[in-house]
C-alpha positions as a Python dict, from the first residue, in 0.01 Angstrom:
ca = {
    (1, 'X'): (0, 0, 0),
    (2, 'X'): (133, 353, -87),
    (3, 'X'): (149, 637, 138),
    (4, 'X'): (-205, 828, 176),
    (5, 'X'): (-182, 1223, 263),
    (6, 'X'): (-447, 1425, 325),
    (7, 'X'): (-410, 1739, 63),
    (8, 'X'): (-559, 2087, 152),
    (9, 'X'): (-538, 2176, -212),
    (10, 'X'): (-807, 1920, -333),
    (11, 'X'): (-932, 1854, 19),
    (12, 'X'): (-906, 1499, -21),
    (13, 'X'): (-684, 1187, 34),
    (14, 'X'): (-427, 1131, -242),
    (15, 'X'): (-156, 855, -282),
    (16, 'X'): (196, 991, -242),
    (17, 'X'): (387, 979, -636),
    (18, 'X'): (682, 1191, -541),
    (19, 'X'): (783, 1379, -873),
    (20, 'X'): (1130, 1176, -849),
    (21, 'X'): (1144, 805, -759),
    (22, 'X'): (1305, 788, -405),
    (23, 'X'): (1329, 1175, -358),
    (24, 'X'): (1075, 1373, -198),
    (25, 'X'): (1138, 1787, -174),
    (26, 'X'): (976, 1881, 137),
    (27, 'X'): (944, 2269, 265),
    (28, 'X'): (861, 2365, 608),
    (29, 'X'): (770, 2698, 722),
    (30, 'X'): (949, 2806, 997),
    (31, 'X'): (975, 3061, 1292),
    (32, 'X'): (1021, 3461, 1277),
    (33, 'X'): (1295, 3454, 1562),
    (34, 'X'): (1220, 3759, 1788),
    (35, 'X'): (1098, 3498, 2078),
    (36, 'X'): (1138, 3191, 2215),
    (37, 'X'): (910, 2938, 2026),
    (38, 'X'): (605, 2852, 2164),
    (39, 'X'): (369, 2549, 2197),
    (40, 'X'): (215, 2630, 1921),
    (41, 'X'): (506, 2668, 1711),
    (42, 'X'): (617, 2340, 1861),
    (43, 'X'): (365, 2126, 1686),
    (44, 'X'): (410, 2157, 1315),
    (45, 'X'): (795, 2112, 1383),
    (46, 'X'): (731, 1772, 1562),
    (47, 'X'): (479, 1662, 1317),
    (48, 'X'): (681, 1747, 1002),
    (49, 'X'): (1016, 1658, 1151),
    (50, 'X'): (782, 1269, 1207),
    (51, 'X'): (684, 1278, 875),
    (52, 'X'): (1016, 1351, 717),
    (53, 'X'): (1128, 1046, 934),
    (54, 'X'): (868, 834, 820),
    (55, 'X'): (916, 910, 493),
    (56, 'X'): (1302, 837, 525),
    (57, 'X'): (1163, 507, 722),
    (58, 'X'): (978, 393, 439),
    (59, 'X'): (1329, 436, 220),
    (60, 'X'): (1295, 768, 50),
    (61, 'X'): (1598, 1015, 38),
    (62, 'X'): (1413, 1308, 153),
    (63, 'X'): (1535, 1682, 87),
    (64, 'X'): (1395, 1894, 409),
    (65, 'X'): (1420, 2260, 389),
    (66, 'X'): (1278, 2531, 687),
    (67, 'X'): (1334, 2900, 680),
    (68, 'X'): (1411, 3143, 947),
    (69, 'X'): (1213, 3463, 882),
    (70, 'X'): (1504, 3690, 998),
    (71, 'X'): (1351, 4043, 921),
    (72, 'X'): (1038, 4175, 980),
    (73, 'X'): (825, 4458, 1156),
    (74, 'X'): (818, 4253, 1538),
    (75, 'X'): (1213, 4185, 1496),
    (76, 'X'): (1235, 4542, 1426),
    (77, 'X'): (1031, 4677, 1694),
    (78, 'X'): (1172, 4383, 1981),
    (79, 'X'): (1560, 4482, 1865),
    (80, 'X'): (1488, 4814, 1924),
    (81, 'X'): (1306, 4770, 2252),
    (82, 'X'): (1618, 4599, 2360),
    (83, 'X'): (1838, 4812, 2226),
    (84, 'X'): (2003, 4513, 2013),
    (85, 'X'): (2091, 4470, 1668),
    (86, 'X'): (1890, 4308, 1454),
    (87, 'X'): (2102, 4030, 1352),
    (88, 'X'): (2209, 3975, 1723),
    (89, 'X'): (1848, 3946, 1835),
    (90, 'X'): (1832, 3713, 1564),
    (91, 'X'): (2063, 3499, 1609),
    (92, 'X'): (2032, 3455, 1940),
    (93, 'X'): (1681, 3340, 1918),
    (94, 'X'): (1783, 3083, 1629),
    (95, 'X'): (2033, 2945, 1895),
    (96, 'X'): (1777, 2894, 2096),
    (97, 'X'): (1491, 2752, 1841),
    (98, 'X'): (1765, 2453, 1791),
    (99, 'X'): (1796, 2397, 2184),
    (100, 'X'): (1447, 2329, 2219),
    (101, 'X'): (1359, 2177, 1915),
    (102, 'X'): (1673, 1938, 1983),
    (103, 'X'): (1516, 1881, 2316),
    (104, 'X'): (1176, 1794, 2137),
    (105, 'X'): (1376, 1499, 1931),
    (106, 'X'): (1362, 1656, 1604),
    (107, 'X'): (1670, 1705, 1312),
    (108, 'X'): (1781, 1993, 1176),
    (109, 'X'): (1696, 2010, 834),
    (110, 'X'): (1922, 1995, 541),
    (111, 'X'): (1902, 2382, 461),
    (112, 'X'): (1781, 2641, 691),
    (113, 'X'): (1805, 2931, 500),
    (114, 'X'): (1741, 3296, 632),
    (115, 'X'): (1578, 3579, 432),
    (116, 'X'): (1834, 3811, 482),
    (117, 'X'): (2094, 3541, 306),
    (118, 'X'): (1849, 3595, 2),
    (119, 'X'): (1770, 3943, -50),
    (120, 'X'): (1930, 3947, -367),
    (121, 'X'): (1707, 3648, -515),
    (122, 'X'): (1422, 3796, -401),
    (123, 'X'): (1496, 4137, -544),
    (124, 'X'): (1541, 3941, -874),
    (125, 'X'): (1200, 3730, -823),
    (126, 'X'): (989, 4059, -712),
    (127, 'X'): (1106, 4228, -1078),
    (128, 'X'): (1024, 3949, -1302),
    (129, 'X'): (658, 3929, -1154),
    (130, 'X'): (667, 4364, -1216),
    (131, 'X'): (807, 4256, -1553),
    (132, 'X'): (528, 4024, -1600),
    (133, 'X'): (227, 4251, -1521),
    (134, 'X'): (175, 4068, -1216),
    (135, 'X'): (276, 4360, -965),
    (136, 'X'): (373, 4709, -923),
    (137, 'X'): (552, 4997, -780),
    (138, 'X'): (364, 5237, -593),
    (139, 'X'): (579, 5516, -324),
    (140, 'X'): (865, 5227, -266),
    (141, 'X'): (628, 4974, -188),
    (142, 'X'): (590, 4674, -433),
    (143, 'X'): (256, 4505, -500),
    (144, 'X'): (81, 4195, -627),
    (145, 'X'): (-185, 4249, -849),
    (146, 'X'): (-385, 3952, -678),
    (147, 'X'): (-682, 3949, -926),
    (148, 'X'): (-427, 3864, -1214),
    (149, 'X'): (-326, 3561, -1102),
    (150, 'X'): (-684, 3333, -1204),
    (151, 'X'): (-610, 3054, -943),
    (152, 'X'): (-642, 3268, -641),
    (153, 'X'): (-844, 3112, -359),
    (154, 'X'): (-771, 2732, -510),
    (155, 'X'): (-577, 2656, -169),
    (156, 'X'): (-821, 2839, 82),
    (157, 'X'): (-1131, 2733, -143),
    (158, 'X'): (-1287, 3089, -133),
    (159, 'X'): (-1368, 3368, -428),
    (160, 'X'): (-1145, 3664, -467),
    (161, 'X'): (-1463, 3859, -295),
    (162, 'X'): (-1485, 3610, -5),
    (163, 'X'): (-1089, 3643, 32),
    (164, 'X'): (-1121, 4032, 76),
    (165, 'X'): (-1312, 4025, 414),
    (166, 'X'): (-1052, 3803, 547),
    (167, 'X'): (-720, 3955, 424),
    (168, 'X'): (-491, 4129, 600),
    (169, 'X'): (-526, 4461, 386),
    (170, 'X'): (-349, 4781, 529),
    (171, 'X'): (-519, 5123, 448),
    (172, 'X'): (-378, 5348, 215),
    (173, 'X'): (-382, 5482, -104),
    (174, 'X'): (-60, 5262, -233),
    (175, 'X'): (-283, 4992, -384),
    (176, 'X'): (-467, 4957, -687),
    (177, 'X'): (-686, 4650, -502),
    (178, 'X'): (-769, 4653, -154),
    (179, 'X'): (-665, 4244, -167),
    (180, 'X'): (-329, 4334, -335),
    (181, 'X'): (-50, 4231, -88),
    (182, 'X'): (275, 4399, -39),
    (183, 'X'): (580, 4197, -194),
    (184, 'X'): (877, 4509, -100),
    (185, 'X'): (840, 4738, 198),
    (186, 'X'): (975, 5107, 129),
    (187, 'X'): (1213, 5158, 491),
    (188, 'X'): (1108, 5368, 736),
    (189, 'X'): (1366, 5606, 900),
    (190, 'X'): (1593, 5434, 1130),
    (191, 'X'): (1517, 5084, 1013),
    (192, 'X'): (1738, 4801, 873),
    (193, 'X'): (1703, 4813, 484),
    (194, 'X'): (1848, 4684, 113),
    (195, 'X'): (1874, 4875, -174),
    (196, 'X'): (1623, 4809, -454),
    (197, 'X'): (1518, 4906, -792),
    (198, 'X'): (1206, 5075, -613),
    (199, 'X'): (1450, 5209, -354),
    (200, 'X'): (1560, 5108, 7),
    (201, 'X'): (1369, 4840, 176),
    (202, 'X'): (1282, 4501, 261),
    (203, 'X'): (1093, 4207, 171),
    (204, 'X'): (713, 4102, 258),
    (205, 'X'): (658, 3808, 449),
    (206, 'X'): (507, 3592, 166),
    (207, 'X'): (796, 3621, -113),
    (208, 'X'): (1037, 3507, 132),
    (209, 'X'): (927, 3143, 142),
    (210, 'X'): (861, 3107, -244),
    (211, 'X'): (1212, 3284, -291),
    (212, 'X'): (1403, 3075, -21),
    (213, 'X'): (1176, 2745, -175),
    (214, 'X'): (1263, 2804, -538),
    (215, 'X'): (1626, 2850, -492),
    (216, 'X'): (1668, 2533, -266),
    (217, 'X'): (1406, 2272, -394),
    (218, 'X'): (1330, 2449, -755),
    (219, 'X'): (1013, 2526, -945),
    (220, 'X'): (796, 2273, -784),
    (221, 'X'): (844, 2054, -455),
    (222, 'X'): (670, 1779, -357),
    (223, 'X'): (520, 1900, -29),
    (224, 'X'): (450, 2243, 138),
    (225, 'X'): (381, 2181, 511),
    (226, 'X'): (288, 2444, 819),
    (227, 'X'): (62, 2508, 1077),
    (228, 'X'): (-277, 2601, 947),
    (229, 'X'): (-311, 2945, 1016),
    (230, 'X'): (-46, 3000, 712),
    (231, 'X'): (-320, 2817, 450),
    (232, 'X'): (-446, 3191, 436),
    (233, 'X'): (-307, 3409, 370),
    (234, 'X'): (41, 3318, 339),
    (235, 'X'): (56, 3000, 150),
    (236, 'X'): (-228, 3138, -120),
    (237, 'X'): (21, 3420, -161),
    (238, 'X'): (284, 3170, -208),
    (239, 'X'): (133, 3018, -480),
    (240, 'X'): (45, 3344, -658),
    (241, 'X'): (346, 3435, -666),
    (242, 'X'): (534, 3115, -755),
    (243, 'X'): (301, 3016, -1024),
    (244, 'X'): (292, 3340, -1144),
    (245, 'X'): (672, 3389, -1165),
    (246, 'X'): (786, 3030, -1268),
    (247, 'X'): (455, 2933, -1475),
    (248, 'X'): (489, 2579, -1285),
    (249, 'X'): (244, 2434, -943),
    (250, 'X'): (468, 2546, -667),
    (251, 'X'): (377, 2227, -434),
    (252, 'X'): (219, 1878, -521),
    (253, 'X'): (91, 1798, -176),
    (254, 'X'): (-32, 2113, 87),
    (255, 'X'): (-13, 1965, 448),
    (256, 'X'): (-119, 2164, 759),
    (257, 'X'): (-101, 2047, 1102),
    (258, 'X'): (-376, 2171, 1340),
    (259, 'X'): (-427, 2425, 1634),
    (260, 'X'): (-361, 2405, 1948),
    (261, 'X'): (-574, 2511, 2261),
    (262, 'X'): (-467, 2594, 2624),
    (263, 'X'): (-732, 2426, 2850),
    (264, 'X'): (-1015, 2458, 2535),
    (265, 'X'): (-912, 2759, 2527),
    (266, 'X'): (-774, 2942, 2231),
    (267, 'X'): (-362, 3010, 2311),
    (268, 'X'): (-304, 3414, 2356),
    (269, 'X'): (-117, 3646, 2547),
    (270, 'X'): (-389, 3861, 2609),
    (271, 'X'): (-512, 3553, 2767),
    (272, 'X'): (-197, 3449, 2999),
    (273, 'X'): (-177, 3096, 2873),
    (274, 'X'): (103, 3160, 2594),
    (275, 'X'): (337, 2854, 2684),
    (276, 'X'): (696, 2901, 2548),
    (277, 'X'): (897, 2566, 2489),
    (278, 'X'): (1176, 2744, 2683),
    (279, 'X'): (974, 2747, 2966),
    (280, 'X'): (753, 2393, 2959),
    (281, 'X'): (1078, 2144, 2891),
    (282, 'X'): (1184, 2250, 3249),
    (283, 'X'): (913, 2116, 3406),
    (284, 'X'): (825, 1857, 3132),
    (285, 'X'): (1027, 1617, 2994),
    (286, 'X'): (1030, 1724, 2634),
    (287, 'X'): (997, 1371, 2529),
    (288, 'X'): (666, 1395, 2714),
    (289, 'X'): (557, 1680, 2508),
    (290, 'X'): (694, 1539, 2194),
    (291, 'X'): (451, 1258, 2285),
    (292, 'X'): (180, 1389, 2372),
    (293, 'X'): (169, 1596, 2082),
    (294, 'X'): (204, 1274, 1835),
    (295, 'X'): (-98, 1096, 2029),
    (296, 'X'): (-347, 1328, 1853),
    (297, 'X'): (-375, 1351, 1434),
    (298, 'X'): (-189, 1627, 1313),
    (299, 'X'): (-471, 1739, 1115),
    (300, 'X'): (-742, 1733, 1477),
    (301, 'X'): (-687, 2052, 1693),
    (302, 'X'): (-542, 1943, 2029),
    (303, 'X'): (-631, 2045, 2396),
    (304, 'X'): (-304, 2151, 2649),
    (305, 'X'): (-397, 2046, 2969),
    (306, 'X'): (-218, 1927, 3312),
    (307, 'X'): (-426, 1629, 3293),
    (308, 'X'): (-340, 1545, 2940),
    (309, 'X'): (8, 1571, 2943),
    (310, 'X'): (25, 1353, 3284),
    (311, 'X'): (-151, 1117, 3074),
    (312, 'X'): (61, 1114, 2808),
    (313, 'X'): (382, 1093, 3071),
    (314, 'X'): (174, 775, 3206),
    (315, 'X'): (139, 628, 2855),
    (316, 'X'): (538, 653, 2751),
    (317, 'X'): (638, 545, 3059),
    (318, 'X'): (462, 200, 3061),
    (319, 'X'): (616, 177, 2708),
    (320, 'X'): (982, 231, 2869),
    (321, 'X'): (890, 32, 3169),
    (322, 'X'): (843, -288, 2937),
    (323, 'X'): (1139, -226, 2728),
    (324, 'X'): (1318, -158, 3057),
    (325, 'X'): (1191, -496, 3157),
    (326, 'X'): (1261, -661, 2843),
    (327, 'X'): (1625, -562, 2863),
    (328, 'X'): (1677, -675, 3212),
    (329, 'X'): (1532, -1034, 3112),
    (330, 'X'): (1705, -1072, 2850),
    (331, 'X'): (2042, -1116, 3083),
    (332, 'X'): (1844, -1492, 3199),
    (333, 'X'): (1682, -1595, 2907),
    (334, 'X'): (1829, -1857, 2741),
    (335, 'X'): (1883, -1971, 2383),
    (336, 'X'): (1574, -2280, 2380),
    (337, 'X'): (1460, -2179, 1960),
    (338, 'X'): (1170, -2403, 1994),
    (339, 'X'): (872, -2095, 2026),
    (340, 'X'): (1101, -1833, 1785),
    (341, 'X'): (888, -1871, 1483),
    (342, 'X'): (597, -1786, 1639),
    (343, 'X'): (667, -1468, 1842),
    (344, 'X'): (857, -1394, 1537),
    (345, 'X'): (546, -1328, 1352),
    (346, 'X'): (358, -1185, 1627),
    (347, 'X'): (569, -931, 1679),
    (348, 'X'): (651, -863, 1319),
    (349, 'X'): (232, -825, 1277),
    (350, 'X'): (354, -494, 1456),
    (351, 'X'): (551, -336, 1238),
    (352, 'X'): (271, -427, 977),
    (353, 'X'): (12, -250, 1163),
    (354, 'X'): (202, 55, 1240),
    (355, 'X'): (286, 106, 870),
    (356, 'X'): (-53, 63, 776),
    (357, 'X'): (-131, 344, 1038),
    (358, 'X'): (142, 545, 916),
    (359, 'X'): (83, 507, 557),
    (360, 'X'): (-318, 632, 579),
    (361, 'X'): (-200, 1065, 623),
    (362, 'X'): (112, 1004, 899),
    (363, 'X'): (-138, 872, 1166),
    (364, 'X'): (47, 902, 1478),
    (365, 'X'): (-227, 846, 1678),
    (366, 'X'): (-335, 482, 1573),
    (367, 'X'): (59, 403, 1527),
    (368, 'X'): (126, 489, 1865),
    (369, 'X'): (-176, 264, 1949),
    (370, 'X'): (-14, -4, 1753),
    (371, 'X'): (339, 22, 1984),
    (372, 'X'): (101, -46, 2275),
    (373, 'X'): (-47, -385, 2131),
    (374, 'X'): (317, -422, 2104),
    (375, 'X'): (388, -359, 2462),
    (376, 'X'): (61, -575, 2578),
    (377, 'X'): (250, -869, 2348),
    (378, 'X'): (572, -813, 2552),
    (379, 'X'): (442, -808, 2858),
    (380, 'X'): (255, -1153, 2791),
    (381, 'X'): (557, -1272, 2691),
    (382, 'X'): (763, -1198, 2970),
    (383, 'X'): (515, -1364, 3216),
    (384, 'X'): (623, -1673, 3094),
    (385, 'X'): (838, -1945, 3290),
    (386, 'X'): (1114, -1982, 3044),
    (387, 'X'): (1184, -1678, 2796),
    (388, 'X'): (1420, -1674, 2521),
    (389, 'X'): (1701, -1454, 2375),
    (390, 'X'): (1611, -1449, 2084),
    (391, 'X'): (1199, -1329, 2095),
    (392, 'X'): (1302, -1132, 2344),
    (393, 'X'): (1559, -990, 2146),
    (394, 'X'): (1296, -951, 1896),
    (395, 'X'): (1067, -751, 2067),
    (396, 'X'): (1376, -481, 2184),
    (397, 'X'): (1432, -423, 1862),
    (398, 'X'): (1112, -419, 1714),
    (399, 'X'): (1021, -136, 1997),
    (400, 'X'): (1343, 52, 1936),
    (401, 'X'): (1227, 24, 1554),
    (402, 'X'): (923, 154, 1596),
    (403, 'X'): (987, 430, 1820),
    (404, 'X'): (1275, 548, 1635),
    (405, 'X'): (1072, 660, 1356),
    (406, 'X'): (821, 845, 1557),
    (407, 'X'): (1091, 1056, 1732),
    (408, 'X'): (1096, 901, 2110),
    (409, 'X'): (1345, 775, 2286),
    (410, 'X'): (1363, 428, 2566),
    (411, 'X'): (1692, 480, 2749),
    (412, 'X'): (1685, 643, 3091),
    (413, 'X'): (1561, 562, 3390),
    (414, 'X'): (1213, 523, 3369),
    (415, 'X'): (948, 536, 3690),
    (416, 'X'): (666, 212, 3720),
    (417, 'X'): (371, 242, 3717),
    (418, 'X'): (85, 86, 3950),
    (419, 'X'): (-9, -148, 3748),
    (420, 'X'): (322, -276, 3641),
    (421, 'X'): (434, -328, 3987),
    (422, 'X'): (120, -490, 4053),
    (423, 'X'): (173, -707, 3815),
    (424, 'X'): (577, -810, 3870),
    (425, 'X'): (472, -846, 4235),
    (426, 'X'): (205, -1145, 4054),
    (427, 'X'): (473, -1284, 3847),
    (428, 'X'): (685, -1296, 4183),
    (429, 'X'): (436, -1423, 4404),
    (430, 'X'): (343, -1717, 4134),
    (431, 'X'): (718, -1810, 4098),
    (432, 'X'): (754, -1844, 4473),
    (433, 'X'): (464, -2092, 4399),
    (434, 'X'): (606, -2288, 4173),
    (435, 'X'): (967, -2255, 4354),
    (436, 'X'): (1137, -2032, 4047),
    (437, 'X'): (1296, -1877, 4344),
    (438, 'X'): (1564, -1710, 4099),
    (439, 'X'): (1301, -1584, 3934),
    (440, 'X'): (1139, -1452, 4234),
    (441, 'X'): (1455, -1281, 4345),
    (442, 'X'): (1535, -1095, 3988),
    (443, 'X'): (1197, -948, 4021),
    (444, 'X'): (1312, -833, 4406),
    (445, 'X'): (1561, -689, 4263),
    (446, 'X'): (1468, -566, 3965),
    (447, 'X'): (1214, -371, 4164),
    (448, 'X'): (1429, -235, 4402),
    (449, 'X'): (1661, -106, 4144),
    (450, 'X'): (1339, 136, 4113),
    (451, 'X'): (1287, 231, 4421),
    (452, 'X'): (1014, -7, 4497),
    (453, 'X'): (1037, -210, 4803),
    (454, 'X'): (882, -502, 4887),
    (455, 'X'): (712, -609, 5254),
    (456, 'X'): (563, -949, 5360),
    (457, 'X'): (324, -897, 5651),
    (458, 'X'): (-14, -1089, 5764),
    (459, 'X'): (-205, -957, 5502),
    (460, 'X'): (-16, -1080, 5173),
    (461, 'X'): (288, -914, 5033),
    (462, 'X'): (222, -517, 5013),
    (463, 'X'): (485, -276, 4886),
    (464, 'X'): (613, 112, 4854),
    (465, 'X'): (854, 362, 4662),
    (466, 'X'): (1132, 400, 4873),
}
């Protein structure tokens, strides 16, 4: 089965035909660095940075480009309130947007470009569209006649008239078209600036990305990913201009992750529930977030909560606990063969299943559900009498497999759960019965190795963190 994903442009399902066998040219919208990132930001990052490793899972050589929007009117205004320099304000935040993204488990990508690396291209893209009718110079300012370009709306799936309520328009007598959207801002006193043609300035927002797209994948990629507040109006502009310019689609496949909400509530400042990255990993194990965030369809909005996340925390940590045990069993198990055949294709029925998940949009959600029928297998498994190196050998891998691609790592110390003591405390208690006494005692000790101590009294055995 090929790879299904869910296209905004034709709102439907489509199987993945990358326009190169074995390559796929993926672009990523990423952050205007005057901040730390927030939550928010967080999401398309992990969910892009989980496709591109899927994709690479499933053997494609995948080409993974996301920009840095290094200039714009809130870098401008936050340098200045600091009394920093532009490109120190920005660079320090880009130092920072790799230490928590690296904390979240996700890879740089091949290119990160930054606009101000490309003001030159861009420059040369914004005259050819001039040159081409499709915009125009009016008091320094460039424009985009939006009403040329015929397949405006295709991405949002509105009318030029529809699309006018919901722009972004500035007031003024510049434009020819209240929908027309700026492509080169004439500087302001004081501010950081290029010369132009049209005279000093600086680039819109939308031509960076098709600029910084088209010089590093070419004409046309094979996917266009972001959060989906960019569908309008940046990534319609994108296309304008792209199409417009290189007479070419810009992207095959338009993916957009969903929104986040803080306690069903929409995320704002003016509401005090704007969660930075920065600020959550401290408390959080990032792995936790990175988690928690995968558990939902990157397409469903998802709900921030206390309660959710120490949910999520519960759910990866009965997936390390059994790997933990795993490891620590396979140091007794010993090399019988008779049973490998079929574990063998028990646990391989996993991997099947979780690319079957994956392959239907990148669906985290029922993958991750997947691991767990994994981790119910294992932990049948290792409530047998006699285990064997091999299976369980199997099943370490096939968990380290699995996990790998969706980001998340195993190793560490990891804290057990209820349940799972419950149930090693039944696994001792019935190998007592059947005098496995060595048995009994790895599970003594394997238990206190986490802090969990162990107390025979009238009442049965009972037991406590230490």
């Amino acid at each position: 089965m090929s790879i299904q994903i869910y296209n905004t442009l034709t709102r439907q399902k489509e199987p993945f035909i990358p326009m190169e066998e074995g390559k796929v040219k993926m672009y990523v919208c990423g952050p205007t660095v005057y901040n730390y990132i927030h939550i928010g930001n967080a999401r398309p990052v992990i969910v892009f940075d989980t496709v591109r490793r899927y994709l690479e899972y499933r053997g494609y050589d995948v080409k993974y480009v996301s920009n840095f929007t290094d200039v714009d009117d809130k870098i401008i205004a936050t340098a200045k309130e600091l009394g920093e320099d532009v490109s120190e304000l920005t660079d320090r935040f880009i130092n920072a947007y790799f230490e928590d993204v690296s904390a979240l488990g996700c890879g740089k990508a091949d290119v990160h470009p930054r606009v101000t690396d490309h003001i030159q291209d861009i420059v040369d893209f914004v005259q050819v569209l001039i040159d081409k009718g499709f915009a125009y110079e009016s008091q320094g300012d460039v424009y985009y006649r939006t009403k040329r370009f015929e397949g405006y709306g295709k991405l949002s799936g509105q009318s030029t008239d529809e699309l006018i309520v919901g722009a972004r328009v500035e007031t003024g007598d510049k434009k020819e078209d209240a929908l027309d959207f700026v492509l080169w801002k004439a500087a302001k006193e004081g501010e950081v600036s290029w010369e132009s043609p049209w005279g000093a300035g600086r680039p819109g927002w939308h031509i960076e990305c098709s600029v910084m797209a088209r010089e590093h994948l070419g004409d046309t990629m094979d996917i266009h990913a972001g959060g989906q507040d960019l569908a309008f109006p940046h990534h319609e502009n994108e296309i304008a201009q792209s199409e417009a310019m290189t007479g070419h689609p810009f992207a095959r496949y338009w993916m957009h992750n969903g929104y986040i909400n803080i306690d069903n509530e929409k995320m704002s400042k003016s509401l005090g529930n704007f969660v930075l990255v920065n600020d959550i990993r401290k408390t959080i194990d990032p792995q936790v977030l990175r988690f928690f965030m995968l558990s939902v369809h990157y397409r469903h909005p998802i709900n921030f909560s206390e309660d959710l996340v120490e949910n999520a925390k519960s759910g990866l940590g009965r997936i390390r606990t059994t790997y933990t045990n795993l490891r620590h069993r396979l140091e007794t198990s010993a090399d019988l063969g008779d049973q490998y055949d079929i574990w063998e294709h028990k646990v391989d029925e996993s991997r099947t299943k979780f690319k079957a998940a994956m392959d239907d949009d990148f669906n985290t959600a029922n993958g991750i559900a997947e691991v767990f029928e994994l981790v119910k297998l294992a932990n049948v498994y290792l409530m047998e009498k006699n285990t064997q190196t091999d299976i369980i050998t199997k099943f370490i891998a096939m968990l380290e497999e699995l996990m790998a691609v969706i980001g998340l790592t195993l190793g560490g110390e990891s804290e057990l759960l209820d349940e799972d003591i419950e149930a090693l405390i039944e696994e001792r208690l019935e190998a007592r019965k059947n005098r496995d006494f060595k048995r009994a005692d790895e599970i003594r000790d394997e238990l206190k190795a986490q802090g969990i101590l162990l107390e025979d009294t009238a009442q049965g055995m009972r037991w406590k963190r230490g």
